[in-house]
C-alpha positions in Angstrom: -62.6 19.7 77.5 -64.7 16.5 78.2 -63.7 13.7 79.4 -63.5 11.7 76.0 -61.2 14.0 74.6 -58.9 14.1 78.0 -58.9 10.3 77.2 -57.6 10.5 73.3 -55.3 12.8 74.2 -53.5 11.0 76.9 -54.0 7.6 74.7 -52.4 9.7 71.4 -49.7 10.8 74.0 -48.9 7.3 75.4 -49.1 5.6 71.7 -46.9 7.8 70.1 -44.3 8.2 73.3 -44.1 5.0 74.8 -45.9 2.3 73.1 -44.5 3.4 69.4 -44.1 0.0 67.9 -47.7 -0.9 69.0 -50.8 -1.3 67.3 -53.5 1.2 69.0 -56.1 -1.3 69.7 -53.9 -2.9 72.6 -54.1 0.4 74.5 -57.2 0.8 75.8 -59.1 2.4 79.2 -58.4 -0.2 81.7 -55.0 -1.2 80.3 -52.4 -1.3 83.3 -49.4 0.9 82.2 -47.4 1.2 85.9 -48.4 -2.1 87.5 -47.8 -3.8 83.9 -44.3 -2.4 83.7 -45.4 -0.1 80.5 -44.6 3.0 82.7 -41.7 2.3 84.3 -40.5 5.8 87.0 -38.6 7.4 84.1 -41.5 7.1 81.8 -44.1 8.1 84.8 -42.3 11.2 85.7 -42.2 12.0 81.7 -46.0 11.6 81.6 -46.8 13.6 84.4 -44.9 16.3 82.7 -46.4 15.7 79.8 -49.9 16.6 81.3 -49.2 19.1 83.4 -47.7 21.0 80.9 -50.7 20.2 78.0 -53.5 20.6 80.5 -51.7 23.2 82.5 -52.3 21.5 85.8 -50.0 20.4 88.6 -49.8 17.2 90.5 -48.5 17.0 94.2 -45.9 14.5 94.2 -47.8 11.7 95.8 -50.3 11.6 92.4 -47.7 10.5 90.5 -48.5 7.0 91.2 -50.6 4.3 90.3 -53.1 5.0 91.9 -53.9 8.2 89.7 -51.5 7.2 86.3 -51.7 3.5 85.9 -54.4 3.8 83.0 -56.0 5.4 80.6 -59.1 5.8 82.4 -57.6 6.9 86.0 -55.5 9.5 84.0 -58.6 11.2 82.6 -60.4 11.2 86.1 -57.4 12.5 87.7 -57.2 15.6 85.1 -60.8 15.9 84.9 -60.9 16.3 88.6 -57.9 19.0 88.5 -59.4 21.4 85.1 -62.6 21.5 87.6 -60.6 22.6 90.4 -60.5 26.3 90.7 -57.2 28.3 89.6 -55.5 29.5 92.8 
C-alpha cells in the first residue's frame, strides 16, 4: 500500500468518524486533529484502534500521541514506517 492511499484511508476514516458534519476539503495533510482539540483521548484511542486493526499493525503505547497522530500526514508516516517494519 503507498503512502497516498495510507493517507485516503485515514482521511475517509477520520471524515466519516469524527468530522461527520464536515465538508472534506477542511481536512487536509497538515490539519492539526489532537493539538486542535479534533481528537480529543477518547477519539485518539478510537483511531489507533482503528488503524491497527485495518493495517494490522500495533503501536506501543507512547505512539499514541501527537507526535505520531496529530495529522493526516504524520499518521501515514507513522503506518508507513510500521507495514515496512518486518513481522516478528
Amino acid at each position: 500500500m503507498n503512502i497516498q492511499n495510507i493517507r485516503q484511508t485515514v482521511r475517509d476514516h477520520i471524515l466519516k468518524e469524527f468530522l461527520r458534519d464536515e465538508s472534506p476539503g477542511v481536512l487536509t495533510d497538515t490539519t492539526p486533529l489532537i493539538s486542535a482539540g479534533v481528537l480529543d483521548s477518547i477519539s485518539t484511542i478510537k483511531l489507533a484502534s482503528f488503524l491497527e486493526e485495518h493495517f494490522k499493525i500495533e503501536f506501543k503505547a507512547h505512539e499514541v500521541s501527537p507526535s505520531h497522530l496529530d495529522t493526516v500526514a504524520a499518521i501515514a508516516d507513522t503506518l508507513a514506517r510500521k507495514l515496512s517494519q518486518p513481522k516478528k
